[in-house]
C-alpha positions as CSV (number, residue, x, y, z in Angstrom):
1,X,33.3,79.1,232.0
2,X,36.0,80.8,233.7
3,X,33.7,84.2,234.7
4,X,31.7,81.4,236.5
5,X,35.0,80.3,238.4
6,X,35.7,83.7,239.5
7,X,32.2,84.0,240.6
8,X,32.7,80.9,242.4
9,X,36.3,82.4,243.7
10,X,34.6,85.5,244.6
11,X,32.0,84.1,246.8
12,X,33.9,81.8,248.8
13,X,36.5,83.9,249.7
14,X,33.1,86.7,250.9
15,X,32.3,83.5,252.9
16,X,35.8,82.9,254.5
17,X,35.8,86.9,255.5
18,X,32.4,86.5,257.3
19,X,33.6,83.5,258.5
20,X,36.9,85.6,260.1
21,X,34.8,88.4,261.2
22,X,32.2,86.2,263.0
23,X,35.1,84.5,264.5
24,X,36.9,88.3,265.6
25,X,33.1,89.1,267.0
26,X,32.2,86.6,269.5
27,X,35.8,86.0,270.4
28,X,36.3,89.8,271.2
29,X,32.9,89.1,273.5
30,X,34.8,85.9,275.6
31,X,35.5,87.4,278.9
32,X,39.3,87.9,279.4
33,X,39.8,88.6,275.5
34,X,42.0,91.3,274.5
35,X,43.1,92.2,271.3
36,X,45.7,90.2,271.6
37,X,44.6,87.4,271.9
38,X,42.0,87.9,268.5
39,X,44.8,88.4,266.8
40,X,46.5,85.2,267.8
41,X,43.3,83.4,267.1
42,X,43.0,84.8,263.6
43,X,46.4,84.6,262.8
44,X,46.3,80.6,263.6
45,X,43.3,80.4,261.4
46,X,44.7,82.3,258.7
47,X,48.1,80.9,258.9
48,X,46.5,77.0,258.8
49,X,44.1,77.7,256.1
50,X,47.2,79.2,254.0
51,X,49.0,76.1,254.4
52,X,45.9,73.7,253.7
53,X,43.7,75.7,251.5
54,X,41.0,74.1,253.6
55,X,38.1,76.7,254.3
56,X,37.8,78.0,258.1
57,X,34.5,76.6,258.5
58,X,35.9,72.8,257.1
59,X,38.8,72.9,259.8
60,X,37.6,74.8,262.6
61,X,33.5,74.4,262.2
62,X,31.4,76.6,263.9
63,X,33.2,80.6,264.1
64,X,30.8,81.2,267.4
65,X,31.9,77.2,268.6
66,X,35.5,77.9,268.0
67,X,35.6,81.4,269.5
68,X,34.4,79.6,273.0
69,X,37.0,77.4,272.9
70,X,39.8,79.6,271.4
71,X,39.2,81.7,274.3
72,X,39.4,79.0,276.8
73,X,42.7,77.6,275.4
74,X,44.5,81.5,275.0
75,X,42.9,83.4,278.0
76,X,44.7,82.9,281.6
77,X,42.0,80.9,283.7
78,X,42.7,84.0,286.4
79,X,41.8,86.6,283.9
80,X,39.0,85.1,282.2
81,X,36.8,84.7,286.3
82,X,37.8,87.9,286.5
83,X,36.7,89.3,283.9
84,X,33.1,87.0,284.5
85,X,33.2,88.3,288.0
86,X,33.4,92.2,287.0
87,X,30.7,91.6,284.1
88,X,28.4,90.1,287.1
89,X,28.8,92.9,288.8
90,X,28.1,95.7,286.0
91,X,25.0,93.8,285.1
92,X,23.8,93.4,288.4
93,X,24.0,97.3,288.8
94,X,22.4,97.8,285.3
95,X,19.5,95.7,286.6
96,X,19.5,97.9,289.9
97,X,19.4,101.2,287.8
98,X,16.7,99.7,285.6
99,X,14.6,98.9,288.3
100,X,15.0,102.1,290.3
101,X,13.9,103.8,286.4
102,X,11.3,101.9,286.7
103,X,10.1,102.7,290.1
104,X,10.7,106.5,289.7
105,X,9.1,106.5,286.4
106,X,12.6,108.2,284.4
């Protein structure tokens, strides 16, 4: 009985590091995060789930949910729009570049 308690050990704590990593993923991809601020978002989860030895997913829910509103409650307002506004612009001159690929046939 206890190999099946390390096997049971063993796979939640695989599911609290994709948990972590999903969380470092889509927070990095928040406009305005640095990694500064994934490692303030990580520590708080890691540091609260230490304390509770509640699961990530139990306290926080969602890693792609909580990485939206991590980002909005430790990213400056200011910095986050301009970070939106700069990604507008680099995507609309992707698009421009595609299209004139397409026209010239490159």
């Amino acid at each position: 009985m206890a190999k099946k308690d390390k096997t049971s050990d063993a796979a939640l704590e695989k599911d609290r590091e994709r948990w972590m990593a999903r969380l470092q993923v889509r927070l990095a991809m928040q406009p305005g995060v640095d990694r500064a601020v994934v490692l303030q978002a990580v520590k708080e989860v890691t540091a609260h789930c230490a304390e509770t030895g509640e699961h990530p997913r139990t306290a926080f829910g969602d890693p792609d949910d909580y990485a939206v509103r991590a980002a909005a409650r430790l990213v400056p307002a200011d910095r986050a729009a301009r970070a939106r506004r700069k990604n507008a612009a680099v995507n609309a001159l992707d698009s421009a570049v595609k299209k004139a690929r397409d026209v010239s046939g490159l």
